[in-house]
C-alpha positions, 0 to 999 in steps of 0.5 A, spaced: 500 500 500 502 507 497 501 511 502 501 519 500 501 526 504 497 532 502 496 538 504 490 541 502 488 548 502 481 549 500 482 558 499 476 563 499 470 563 495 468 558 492 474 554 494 472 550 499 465 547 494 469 545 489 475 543 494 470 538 497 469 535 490 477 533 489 476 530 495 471 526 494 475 523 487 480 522 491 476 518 497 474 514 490 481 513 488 483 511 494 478 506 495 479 502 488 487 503 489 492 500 492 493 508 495 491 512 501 491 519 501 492 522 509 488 529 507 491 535 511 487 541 511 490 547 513 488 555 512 491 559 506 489 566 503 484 571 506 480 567 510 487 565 514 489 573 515 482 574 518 484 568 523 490 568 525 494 575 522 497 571 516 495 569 509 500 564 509 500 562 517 506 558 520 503 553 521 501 551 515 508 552 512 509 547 517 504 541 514 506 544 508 512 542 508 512 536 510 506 533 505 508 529 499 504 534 494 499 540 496 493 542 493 490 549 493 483 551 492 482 558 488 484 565 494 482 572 493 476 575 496 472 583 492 475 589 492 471 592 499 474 585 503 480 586 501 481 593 502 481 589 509 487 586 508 494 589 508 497 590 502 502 586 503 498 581 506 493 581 501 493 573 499 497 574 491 503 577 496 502 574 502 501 567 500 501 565 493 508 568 492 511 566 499 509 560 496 512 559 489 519 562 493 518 557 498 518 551 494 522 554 487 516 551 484 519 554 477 514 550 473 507 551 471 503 547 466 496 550 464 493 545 460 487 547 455 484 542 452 477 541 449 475 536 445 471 537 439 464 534 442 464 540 447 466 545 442 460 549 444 463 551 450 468 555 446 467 562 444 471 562 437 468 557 431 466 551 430 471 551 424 476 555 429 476 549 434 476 544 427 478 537 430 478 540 438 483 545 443 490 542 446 495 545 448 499 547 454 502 553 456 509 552 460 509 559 465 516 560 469 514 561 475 518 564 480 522 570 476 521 576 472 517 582 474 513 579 479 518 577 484 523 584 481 524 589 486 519 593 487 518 602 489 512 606 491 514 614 491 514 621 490 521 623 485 523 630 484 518 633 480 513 631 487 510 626 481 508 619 485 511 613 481 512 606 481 518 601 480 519 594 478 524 590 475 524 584 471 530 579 471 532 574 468 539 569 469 540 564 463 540 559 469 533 560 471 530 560 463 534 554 461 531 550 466 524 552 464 526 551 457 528 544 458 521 543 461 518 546 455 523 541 452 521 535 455 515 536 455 514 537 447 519 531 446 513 527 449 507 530 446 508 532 437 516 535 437 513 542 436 515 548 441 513 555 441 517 560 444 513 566 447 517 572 447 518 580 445 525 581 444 524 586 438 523 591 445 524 587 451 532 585 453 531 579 457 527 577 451 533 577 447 536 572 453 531 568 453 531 567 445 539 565 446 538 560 452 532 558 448 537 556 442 543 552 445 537 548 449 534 547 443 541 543 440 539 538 445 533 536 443 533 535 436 527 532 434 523 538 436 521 543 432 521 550 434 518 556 433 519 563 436 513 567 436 512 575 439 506 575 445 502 579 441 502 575 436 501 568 439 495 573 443 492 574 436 494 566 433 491 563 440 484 566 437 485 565 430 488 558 430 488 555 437 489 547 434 497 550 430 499 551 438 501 544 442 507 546 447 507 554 449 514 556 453 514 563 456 516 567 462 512 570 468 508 575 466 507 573 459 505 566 462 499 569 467 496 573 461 496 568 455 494 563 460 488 567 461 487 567 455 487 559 452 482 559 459 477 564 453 478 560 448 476 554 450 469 557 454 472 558 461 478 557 467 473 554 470 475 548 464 483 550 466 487 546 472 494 547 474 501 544 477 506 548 479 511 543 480 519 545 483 525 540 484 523 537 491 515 540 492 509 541 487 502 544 489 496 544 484 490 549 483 485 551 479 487 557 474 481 561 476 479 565 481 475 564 488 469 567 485 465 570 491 458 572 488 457 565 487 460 562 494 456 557 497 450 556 493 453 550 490 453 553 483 462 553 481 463 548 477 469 543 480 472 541 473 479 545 474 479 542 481 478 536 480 482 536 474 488 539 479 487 532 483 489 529 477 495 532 475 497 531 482 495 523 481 500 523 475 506 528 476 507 527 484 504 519 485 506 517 478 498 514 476 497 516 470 493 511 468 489 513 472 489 520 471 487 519 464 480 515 466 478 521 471 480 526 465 476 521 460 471 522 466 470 529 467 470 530 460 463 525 459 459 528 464 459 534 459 458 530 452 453 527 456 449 534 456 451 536 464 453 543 467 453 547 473 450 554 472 457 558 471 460 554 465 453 554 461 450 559 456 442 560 456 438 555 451 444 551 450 441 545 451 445 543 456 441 540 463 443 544 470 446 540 475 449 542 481 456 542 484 455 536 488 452 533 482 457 534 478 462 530 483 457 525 483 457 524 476 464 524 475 465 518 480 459 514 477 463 514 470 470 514 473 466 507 476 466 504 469 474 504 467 479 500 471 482 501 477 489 502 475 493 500 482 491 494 483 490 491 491 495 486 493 
């Protein structure tokens, strides 16, 4: 019996709806495999400020640190909430970033899939979507702008300004290259590299980095793009793109993008994955207007908790029966509320339901770890 260790951090908003549908899948999972899961939930993000005076409390570093992988639900309160909180305390820089320092989880992978039967849910053409969306965007994770030094101030002129920097050495590109190369190597051998270095100097880093890792992986076909450019190509011809390496700031922006073509976030799961640690989360956000009237659609979750079955306990058979799972409940005509548009022909069901129905299909594929 394999045994692993997760701290679960169920967020703010809707967080702890869709996070209890993860577990539910995971209890699934569990029963049926030769595994167990020993579930640790401790406080993140907003709701662990008002209660302790951290978004990150101590003591949750600790569970953290000692569990096998982490999964996270979705942090952030509104506007006026968040005016409660202090600036640098507020959960994106008091807990996420603390996080992604903490744990080097230089690595993050958002897929976009969407297979042709739910092309509806897209906003684009069906000859756009064609034969179905699949991609995944590679986003380095711990450099650039977002982790530069940063000044708030008033200069000479009595002017305020602000100052960020952005930074890159060659060391922290090419080990997000390589992951961009591996990954790329196991899927269709096509890369596209995101950049701007007709402006931008770490962009012109980031192209030669590119160029000498590339020398490794032959057999993989790569092609530079600028950012504004990929923006427009995601929308016109989403189906030329497979695996997208970028840093930071472009990675946050176009993956919010890929999220609109395919018709939502809530259809996007994430792992950010480090040399020791990994933690996985849905790409959206906690979506306070609707908390709590069991509403939220839980695929990003649960499609979260299968990145963790296959990227930190090596169950990818199993994986890819709750992906195939997941996706079913929608050619079977099921949504919640939030993913679904008016006269779609598309039956409401709620968040629980829908966990509900992913394990009933999940019940029809084999189990993948077989008891002893």
């Amino acid at each position: 019996m394999k045994n692993y260790r997760i701290a679960l951090l169920a967020g703010d908003g809707i967080g702890p709806e869709i996070t209890e549908q993860a577990v539910k899948i995971l209890r699934f999972v569990e029963r049926r495999n030769a595994v167990s899961f020993e579930l640790m939930p401790v406080a993140f993000g907003a709701a662990a400020w008002f209660d302790t005076g951290q978004s990150f409390p101590d003591a949750s570093r600790a569970v953290c640190d000692d569990a096998d992988a982490i999964l996270k639900g979705p942090v952030g309160l509104g506007v006026e909430a968040s005016k409660k909180i202090p600036v640098d305390e507020q959960p994106e820089r008091g807990a996420i970033l603390p996080m992604r320092r903490r744990y080097d989880t230089f690595a993050n992978f958002r897929p976009a899939r969407l297979p042709a039967e739910l092309a509806h849910f897209s906003p684009l053409r069906p000859e756009v979507v064609g034969d179905g969306i699949d991609f995944v965007i590679i986003r380095e994770l711990v450099g650039g702008i977002y982790f530069g030094e940063k000044e708030l101030g008033v200069n000479a002129k009595g002017l305020r300004y602000a100052r960020e920097t952005l930074d890159y050495d060659e060391f922290q590109i090419e080990r997000i290259a390589r992951v961009g190369f591996e990954t790329a190597q196991a899927r269709k051998k096509k890369l596209h590299s995101i950049h701007k270095s007709n402006v931008m100097k770490s962009s012109v880093l980031w192209r030669e980095v590119i160029g000498e890792v590339a020398r490794d992986f032959p057999e993989v076909e790569v092609e530079e793009v600028l950012v504004d450019a990929a923006a427009t190509y995601l929308c016109l011809n989403p189906g030329q793109f497979d695996v997208l390496v970028m840093e930071n700031l472009f990675g946050d922006i176009l993956s919010d993008q890929a999220g609109g073509i395919i018709g939502s976030l809530g259809l996007m799961p994430s792992a950010c994955i480090g040399p020791d640690k990994a933690y996985y989360e849905p790409s959206h956000g906690s979506a306070p207007d609707i908390a709590g009237k069991n509403i939220a659609n839980p695929y990003s979750m649960i499609g979260s908790a299968a990145m963790m079955l296959e990227m930190s306990f090596g169950m990818k058979e199993e994986a890819d029966n709750l992906w195939r799972a997941m996706q079913s409940v929608f050619a079977d005509g099921y949504s919640t509320p939030d993913l679904s548009r008016p006269h779609a022909g598309i039956t409401m069901v709620s968040t629980d339901e829908f966990g509900d129905r992913v394990i009933a299909a999940l019940k029809n594929a084999e189990p993948t770890v077989k008891q002893t």
